[in-house]
mmCIF file of the N, C-alpha and C atoms, coordinates in Angstrom:
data_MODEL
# 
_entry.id   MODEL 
# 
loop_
_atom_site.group_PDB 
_atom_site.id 
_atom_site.type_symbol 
_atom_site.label_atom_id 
_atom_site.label_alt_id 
_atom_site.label_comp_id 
_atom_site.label_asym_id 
_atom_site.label_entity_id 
_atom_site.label_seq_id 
_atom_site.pdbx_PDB_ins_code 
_atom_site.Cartn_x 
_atom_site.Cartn_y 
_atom_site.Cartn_z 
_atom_site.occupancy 
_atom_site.B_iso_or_equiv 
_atom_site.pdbx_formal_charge 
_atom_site.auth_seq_id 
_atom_site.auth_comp_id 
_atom_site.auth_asym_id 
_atom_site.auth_atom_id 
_atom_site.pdbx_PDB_model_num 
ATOM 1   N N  . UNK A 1 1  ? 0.847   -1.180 0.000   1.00 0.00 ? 1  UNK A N  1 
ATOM 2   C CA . UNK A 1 1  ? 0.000   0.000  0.000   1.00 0.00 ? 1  UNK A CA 1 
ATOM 3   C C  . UNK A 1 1  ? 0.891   1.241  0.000   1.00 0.00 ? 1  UNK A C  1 
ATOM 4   N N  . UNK A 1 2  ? 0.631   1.951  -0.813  1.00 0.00 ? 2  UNK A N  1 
ATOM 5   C CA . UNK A 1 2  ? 1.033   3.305  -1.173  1.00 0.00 ? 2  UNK A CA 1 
ATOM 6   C C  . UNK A 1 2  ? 1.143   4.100  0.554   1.00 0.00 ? 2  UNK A C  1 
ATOM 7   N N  . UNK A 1 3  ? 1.847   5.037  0.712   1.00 0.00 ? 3  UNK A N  1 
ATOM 8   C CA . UNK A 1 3  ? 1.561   5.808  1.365   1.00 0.00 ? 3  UNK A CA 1 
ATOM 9   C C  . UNK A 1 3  ? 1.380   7.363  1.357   1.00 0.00 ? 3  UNK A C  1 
ATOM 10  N N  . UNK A 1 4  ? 0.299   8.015  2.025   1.00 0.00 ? 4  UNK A N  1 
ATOM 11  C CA . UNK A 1 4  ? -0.793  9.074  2.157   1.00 0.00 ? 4  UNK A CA 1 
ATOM 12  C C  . UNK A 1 4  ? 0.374   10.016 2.674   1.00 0.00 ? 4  UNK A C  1 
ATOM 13  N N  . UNK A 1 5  ? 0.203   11.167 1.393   1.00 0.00 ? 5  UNK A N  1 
ATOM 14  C CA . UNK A 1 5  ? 1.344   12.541 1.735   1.00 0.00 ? 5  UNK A CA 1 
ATOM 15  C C  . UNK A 1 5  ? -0.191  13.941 1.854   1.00 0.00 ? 5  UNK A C  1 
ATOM 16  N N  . UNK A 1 6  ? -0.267  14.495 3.150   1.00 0.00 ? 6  UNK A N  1 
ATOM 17  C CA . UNK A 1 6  ? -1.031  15.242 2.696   1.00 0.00 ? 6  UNK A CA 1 
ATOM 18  C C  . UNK A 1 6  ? -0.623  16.606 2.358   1.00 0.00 ? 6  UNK A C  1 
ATOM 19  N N  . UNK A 1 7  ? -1.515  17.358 2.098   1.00 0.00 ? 7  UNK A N  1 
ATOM 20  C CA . UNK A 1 7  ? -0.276  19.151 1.495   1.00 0.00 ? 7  UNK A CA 1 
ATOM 21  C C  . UNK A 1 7  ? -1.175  20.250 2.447   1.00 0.00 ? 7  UNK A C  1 
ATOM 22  N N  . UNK A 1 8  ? -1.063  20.684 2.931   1.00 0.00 ? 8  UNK A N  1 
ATOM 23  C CA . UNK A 1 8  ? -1.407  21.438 4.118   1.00 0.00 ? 8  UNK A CA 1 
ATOM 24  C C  . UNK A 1 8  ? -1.088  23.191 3.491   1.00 0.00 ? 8  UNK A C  1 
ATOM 25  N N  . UNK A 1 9  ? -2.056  24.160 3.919   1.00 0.00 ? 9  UNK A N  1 
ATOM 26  C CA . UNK A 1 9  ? -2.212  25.281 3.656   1.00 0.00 ? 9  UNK A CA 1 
ATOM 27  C C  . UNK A 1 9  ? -1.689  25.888 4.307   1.00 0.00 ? 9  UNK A C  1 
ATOM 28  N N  . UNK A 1 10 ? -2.019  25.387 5.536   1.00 0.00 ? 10 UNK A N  1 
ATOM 29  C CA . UNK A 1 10 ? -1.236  26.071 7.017   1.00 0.00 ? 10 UNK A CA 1 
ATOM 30  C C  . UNK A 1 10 ? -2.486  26.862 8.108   1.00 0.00 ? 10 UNK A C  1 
ATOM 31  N N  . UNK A 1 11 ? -3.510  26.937 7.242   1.00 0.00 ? 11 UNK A N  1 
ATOM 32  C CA . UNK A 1 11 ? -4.579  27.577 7.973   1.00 0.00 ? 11 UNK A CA 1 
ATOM 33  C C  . UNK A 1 11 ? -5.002  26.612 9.394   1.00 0.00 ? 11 UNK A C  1 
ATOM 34  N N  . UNK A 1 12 ? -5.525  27.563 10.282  1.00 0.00 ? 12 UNK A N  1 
ATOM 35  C CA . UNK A 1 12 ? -5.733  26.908 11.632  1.00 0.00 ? 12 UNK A CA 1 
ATOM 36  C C  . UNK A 1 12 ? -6.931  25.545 11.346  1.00 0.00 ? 12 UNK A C  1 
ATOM 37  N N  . UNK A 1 13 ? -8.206  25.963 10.716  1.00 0.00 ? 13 UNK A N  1 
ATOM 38  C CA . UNK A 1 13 ? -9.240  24.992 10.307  1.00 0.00 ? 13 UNK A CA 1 
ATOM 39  C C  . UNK A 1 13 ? -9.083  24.166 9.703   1.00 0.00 ? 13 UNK A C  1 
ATOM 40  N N  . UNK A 1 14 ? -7.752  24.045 9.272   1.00 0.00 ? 14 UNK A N  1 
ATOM 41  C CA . UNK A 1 14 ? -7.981  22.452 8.558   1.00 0.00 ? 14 UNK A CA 1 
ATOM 42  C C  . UNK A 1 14 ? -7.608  20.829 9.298   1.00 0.00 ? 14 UNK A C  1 
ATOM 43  N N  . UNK A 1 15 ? -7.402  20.952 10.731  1.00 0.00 ? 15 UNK A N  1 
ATOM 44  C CA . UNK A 1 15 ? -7.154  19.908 11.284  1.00 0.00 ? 15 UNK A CA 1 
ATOM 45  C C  . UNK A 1 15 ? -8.609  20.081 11.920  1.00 0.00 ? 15 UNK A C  1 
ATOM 46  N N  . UNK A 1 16 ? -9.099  21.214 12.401  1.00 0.00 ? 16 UNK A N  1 
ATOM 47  C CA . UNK A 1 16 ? -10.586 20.729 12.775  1.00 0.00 ? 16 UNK A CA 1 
ATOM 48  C C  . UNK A 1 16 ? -11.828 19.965 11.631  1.00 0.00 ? 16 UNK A C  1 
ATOM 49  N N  . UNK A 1 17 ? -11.510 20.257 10.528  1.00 0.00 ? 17 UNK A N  1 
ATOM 50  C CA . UNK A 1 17 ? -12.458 20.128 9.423   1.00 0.00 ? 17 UNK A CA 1 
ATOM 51  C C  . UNK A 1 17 ? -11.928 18.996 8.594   1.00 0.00 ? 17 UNK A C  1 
ATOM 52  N N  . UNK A 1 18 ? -11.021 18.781 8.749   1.00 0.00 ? 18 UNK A N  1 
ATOM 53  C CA . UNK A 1 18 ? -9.834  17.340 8.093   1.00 0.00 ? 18 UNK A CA 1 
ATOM 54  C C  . UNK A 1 18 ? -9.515  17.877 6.494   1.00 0.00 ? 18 UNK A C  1 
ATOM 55  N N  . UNK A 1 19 ? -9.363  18.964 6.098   1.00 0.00 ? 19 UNK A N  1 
ATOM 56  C CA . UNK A 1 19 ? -8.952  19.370 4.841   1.00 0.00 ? 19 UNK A CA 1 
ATOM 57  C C  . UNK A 1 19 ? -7.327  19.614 4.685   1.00 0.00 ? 19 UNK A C  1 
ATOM 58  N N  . UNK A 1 20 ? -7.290  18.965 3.275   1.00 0.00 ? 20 UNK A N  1 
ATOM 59  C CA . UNK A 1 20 ? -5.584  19.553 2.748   1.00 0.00 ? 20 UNK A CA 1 
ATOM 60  C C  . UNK A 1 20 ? -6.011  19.897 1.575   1.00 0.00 ? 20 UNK A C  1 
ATOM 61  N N  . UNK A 1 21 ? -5.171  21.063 1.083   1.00 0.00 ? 21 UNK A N  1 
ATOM 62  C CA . UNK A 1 21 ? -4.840  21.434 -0.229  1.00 0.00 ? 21 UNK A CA 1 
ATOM 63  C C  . UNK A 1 21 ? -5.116  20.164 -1.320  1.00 0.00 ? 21 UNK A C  1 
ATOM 64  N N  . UNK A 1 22 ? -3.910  19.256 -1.172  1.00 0.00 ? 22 UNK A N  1 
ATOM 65  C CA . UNK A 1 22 ? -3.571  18.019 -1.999  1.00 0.00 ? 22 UNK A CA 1 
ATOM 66  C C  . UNK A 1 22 ? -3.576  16.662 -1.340  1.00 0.00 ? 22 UNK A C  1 
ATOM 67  N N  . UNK A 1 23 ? -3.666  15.731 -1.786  1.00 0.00 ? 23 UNK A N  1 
ATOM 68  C CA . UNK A 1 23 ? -3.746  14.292 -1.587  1.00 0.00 ? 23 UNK A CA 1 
ATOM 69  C C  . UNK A 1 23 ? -2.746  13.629 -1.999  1.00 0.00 ? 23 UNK A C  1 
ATOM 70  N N  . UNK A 1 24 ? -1.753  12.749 -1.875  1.00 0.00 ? 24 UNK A N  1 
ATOM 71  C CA . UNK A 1 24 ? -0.486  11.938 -2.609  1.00 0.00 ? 24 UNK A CA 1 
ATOM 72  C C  . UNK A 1 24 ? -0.867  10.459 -2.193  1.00 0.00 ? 24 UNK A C  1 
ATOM 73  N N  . UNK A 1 25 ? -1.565  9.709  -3.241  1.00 0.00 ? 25 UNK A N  1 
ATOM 74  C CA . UNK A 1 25 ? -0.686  8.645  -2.938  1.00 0.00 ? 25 UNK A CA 1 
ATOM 75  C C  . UNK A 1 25 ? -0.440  8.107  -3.708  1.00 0.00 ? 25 UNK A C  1 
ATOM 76  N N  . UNK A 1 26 ? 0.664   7.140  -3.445  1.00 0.00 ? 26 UNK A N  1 
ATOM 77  C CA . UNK A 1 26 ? 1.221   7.107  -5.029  1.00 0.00 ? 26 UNK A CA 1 
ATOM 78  C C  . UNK A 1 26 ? 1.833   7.711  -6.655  1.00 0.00 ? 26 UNK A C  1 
ATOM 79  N N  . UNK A 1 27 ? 0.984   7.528  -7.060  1.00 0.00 ? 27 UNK A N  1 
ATOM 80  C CA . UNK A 1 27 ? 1.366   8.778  -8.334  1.00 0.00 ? 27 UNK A CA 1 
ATOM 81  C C  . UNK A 1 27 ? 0.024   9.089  -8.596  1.00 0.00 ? 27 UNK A C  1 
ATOM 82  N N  . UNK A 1 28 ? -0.525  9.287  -7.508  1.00 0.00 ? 28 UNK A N  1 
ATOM 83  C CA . UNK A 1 28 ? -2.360  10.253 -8.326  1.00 0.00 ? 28 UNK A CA 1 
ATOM 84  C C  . UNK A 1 28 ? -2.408  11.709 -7.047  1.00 0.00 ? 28 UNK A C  1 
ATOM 85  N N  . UNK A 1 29 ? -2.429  12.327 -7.198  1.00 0.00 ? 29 UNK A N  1 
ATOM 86  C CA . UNK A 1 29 ? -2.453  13.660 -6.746  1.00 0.00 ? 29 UNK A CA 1 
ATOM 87  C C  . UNK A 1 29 ? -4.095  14.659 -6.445  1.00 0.00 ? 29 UNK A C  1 
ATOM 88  N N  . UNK A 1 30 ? -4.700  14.190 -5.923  1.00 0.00 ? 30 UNK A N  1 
ATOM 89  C CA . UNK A 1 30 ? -5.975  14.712 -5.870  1.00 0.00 ? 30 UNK A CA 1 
ATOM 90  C C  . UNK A 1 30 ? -5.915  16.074 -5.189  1.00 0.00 ? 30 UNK A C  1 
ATOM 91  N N  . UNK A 1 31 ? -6.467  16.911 -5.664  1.00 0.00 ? 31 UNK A N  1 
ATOM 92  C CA . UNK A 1 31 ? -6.369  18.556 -4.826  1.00 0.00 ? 31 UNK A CA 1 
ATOM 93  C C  . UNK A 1 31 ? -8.127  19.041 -4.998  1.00 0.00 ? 31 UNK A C  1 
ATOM 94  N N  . UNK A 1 32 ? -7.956  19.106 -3.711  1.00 0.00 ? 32 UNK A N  1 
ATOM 95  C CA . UNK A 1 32 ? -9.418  19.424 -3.046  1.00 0.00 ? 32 UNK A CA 1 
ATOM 96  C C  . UNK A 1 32 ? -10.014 21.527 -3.748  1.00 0.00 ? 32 UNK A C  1 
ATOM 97  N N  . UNK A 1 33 ? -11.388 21.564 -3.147  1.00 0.00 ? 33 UNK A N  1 
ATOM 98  C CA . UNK A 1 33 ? -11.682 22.905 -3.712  1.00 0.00 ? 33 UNK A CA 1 
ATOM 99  C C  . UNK A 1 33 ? -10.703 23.903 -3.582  1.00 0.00 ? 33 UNK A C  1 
ATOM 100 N N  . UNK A 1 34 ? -10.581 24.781 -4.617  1.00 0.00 ? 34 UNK A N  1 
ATOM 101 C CA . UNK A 1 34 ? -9.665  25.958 -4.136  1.00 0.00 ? 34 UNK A CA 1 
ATOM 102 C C  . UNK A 1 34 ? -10.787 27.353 -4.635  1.00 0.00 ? 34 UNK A C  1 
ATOM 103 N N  . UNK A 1 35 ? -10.318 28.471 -3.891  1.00 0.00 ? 35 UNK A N  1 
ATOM 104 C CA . UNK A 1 35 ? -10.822 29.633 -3.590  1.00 0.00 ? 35 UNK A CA 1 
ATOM 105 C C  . UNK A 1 35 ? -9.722  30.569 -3.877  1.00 0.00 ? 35 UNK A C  1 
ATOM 106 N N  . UNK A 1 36 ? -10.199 31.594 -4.279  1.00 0.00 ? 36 UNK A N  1 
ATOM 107 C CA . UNK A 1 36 ? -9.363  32.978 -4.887  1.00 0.00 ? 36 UNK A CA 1 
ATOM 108 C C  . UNK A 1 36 ? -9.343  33.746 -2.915  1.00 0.00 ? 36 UNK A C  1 
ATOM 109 N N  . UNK A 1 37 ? -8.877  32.938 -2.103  1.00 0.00 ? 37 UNK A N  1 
ATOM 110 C CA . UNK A 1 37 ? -9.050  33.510 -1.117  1.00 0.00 ? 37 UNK A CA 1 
ATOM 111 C C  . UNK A 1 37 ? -7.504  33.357 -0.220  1.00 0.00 ? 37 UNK A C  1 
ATOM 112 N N  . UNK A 1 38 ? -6.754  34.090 0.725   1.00 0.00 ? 38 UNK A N  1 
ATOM 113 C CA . UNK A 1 38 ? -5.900  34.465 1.422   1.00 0.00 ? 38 UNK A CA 1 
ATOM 114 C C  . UNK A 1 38 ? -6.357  34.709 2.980   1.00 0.00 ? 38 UNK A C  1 
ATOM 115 N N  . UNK A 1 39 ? -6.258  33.192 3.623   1.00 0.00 ? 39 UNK A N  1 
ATOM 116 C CA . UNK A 1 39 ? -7.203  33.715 5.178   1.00 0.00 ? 39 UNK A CA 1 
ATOM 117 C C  . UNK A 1 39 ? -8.236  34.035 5.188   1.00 0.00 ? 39 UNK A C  1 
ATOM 118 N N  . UNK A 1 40 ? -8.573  35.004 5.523   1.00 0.00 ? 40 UNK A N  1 
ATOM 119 C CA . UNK A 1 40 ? -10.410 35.588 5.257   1.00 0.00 ? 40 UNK A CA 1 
ATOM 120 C C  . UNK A 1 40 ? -10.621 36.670 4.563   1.00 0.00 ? 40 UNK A C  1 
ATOM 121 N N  . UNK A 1 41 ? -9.064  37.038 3.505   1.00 0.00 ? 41 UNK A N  1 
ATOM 122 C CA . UNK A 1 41 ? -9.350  37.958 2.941   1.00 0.00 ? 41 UNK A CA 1 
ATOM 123 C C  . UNK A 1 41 ? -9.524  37.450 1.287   1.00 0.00 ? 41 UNK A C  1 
ATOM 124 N N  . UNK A 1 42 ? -10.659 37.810 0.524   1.00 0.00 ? 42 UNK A N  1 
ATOM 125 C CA . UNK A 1 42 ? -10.738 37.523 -0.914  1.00 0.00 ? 42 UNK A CA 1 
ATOM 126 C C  . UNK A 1 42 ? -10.221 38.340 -1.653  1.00 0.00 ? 42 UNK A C  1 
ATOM 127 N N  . UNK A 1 43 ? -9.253  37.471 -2.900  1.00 0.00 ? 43 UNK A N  1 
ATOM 128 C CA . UNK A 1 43 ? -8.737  38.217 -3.411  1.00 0.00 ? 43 UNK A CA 1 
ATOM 129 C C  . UNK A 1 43 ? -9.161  38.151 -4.641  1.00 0.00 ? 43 UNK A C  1 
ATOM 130 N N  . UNK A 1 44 ? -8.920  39.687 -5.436  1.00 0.00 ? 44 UNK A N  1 
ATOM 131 C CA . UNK A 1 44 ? -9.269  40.179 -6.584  1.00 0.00 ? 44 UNK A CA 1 
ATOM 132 C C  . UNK A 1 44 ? -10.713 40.248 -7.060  1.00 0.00 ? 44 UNK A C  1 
ATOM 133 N N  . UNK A 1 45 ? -11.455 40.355 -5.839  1.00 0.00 ? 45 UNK A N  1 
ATOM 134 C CA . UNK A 1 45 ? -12.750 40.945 -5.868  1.00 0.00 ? 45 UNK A CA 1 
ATOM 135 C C  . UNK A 1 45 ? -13.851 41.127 -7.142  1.00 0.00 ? 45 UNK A C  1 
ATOM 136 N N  . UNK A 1 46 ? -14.453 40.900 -7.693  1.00 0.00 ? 46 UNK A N  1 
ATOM 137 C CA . UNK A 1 46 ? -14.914 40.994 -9.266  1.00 0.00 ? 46 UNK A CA 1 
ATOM 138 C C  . UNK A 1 46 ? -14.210 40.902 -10.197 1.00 0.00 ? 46 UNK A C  1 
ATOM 139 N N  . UNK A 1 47 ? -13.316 39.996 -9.973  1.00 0.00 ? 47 UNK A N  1 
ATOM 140 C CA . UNK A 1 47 ? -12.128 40.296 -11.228 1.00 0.00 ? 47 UNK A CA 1 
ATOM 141 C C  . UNK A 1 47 ? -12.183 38.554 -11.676 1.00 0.00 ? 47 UNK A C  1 
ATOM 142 N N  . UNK A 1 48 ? -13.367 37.856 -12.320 1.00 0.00 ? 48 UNK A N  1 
ATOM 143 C CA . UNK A 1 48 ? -12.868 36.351 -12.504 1.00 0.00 ? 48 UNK A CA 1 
ATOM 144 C C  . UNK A 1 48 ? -12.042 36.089 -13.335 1.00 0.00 ? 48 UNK A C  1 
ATOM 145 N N  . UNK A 1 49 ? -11.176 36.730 -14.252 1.00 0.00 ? 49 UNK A N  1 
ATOM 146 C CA . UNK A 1 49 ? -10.066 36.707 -15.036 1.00 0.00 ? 49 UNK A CA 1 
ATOM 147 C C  . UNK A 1 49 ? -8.603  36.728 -13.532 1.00 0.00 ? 49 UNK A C  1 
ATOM 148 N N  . UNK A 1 50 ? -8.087  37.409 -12.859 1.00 0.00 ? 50 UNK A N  1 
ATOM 149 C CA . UNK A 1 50 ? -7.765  37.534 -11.933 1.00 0.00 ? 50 UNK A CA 1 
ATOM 150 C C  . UNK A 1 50 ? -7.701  36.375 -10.713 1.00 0.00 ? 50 UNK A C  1 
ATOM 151 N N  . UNK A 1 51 ? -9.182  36.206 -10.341 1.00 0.00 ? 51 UNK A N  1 
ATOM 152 C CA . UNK A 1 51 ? -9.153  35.378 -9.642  1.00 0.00 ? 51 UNK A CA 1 
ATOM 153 C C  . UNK A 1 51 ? -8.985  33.221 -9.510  1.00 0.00 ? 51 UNK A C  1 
ATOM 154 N N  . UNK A 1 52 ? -8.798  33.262 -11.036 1.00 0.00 ? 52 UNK A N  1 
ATOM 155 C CA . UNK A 1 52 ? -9.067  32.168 -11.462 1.00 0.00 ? 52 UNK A CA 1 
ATOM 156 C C  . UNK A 1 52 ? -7.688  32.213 -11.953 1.00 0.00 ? 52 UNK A C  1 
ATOM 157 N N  . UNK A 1 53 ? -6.438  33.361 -12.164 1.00 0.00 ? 53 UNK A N  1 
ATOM 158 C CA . UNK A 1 53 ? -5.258  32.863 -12.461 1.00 0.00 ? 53 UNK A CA 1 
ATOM 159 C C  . UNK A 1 53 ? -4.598  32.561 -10.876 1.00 0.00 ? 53 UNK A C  1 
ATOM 160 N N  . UNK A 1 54 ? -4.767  33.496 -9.816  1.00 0.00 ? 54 UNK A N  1 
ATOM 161 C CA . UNK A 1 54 ? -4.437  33.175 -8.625  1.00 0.00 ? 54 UNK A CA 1 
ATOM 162 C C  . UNK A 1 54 ? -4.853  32.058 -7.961  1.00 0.00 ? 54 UNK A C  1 
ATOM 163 N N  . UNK A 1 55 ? -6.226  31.360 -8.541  1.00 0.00 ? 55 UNK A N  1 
ATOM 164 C CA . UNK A 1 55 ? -6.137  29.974 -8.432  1.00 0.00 ? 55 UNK A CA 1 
ATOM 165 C C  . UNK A 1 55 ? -5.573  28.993 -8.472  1.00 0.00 ? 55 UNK A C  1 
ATOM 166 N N  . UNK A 1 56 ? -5.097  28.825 -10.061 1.00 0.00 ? 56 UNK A N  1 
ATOM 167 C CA . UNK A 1 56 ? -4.362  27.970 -10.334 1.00 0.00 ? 56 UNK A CA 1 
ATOM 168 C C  . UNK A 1 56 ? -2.740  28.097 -9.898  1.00 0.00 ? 56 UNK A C  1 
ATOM 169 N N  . UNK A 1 57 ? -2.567  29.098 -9.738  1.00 0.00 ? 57 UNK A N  1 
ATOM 170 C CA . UNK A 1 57 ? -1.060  29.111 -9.047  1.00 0.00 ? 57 UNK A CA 1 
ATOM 171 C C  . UNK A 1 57 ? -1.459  28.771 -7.966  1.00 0.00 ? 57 UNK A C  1 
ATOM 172 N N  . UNK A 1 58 ? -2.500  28.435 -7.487  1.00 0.00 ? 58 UNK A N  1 
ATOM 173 C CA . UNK A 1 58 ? -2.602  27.555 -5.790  1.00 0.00 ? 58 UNK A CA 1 
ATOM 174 C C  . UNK A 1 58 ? -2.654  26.042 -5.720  1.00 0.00 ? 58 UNK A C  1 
ATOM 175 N N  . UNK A 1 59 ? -3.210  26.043 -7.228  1.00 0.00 ? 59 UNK A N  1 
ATOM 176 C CA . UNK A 1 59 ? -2.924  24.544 -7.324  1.00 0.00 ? 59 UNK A CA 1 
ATOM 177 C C  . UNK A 1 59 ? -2.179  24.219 -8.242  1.00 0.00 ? 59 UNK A C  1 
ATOM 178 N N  . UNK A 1 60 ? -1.447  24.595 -8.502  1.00 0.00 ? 60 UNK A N  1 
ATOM 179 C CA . UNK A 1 60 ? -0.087  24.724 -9.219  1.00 0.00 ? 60 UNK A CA 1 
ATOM 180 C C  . UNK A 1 60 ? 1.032   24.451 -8.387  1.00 0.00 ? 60 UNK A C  1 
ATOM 181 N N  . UNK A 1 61 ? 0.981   25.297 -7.096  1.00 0.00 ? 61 UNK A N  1 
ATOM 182 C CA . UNK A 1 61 ? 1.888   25.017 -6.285  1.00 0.00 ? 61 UNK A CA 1 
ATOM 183 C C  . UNK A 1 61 ? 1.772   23.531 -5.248  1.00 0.00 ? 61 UNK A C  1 
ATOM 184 N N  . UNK A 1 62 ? 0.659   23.333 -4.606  1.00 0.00 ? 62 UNK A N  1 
ATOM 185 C CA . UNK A 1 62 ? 0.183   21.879 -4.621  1.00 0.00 ? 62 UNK A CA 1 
ATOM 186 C C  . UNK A 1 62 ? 0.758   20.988 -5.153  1.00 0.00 ? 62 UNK A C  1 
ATOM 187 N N  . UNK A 1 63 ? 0.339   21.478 -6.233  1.00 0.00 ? 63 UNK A N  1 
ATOM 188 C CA . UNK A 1 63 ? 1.039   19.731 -7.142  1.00 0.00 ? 63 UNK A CA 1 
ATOM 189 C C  . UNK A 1 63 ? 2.483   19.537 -7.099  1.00 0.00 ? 63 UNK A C  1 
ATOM 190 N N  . UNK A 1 64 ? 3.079   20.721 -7.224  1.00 0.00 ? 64 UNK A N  1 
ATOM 191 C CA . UNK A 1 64 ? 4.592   20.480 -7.231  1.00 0.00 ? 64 UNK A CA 1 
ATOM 192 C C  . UNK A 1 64 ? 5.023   20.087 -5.348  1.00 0.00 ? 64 UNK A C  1 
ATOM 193 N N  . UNK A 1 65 ? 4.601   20.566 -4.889  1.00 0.00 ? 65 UNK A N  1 
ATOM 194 C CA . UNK A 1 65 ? 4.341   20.294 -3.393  1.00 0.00 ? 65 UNK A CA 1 
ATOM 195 C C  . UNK A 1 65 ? 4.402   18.573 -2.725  1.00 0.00 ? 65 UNK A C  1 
ATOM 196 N N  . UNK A 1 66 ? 3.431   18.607 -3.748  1.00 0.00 ? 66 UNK A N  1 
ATOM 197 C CA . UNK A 1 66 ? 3.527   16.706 -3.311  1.00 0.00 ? 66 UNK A CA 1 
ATOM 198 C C  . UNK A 1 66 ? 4.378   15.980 -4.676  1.00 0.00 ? 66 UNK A C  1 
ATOM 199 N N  . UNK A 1 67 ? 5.179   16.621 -5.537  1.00 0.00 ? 67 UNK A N  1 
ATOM 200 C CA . UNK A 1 67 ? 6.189   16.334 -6.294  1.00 0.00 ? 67 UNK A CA 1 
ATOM 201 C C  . UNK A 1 67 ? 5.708   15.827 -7.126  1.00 0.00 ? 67 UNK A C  1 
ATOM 202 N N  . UNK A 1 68 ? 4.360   16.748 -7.894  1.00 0.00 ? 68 UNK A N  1 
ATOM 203 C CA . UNK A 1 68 ? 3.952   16.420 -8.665  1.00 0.00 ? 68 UNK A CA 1 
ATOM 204 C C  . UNK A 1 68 ? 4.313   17.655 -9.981  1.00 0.00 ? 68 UNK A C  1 
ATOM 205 N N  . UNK A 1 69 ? 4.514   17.505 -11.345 1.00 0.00 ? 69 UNK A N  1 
ATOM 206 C CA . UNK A 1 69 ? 4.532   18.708 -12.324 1.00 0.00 ? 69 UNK A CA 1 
ATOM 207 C C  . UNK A 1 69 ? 3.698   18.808 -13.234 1.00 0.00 ? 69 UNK A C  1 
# 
């Protein structure tokens, strides 16, 4: 059996709520919802061009995170 790498945000709620960024096991990489958000502050406000590139650099970074490209 493979073993479970999880990728952590760092935010306080995610050990109460059981969330990570990313999933590893093995070679499949699952990455949970992401949000155009920074703590409780949202970023780029009406801007979904904006907020949907700062997305993917969140899960962009994720993937490489659990050594994925």
């Amino acid at each position: 059996m493979s073993k479970r790498i999880n990728i952590s945000t760092g935010t306080p709620w995610e050990d109460q709520v059981g969330f990570s960024r990313a999933v590893r096991v093995g070679n499949c990489i699952e990455v949970a919802g992401t949000a155009a958000a920074d703590g409780d502050e949202i970023m780029f406000p009406y801007e979904p061009y904006e907020q949907t590139h700062y997305i993917l650099l969140k899960i962009k970074q994720a993937i490489e995170d659990a050594g994925g490209s």
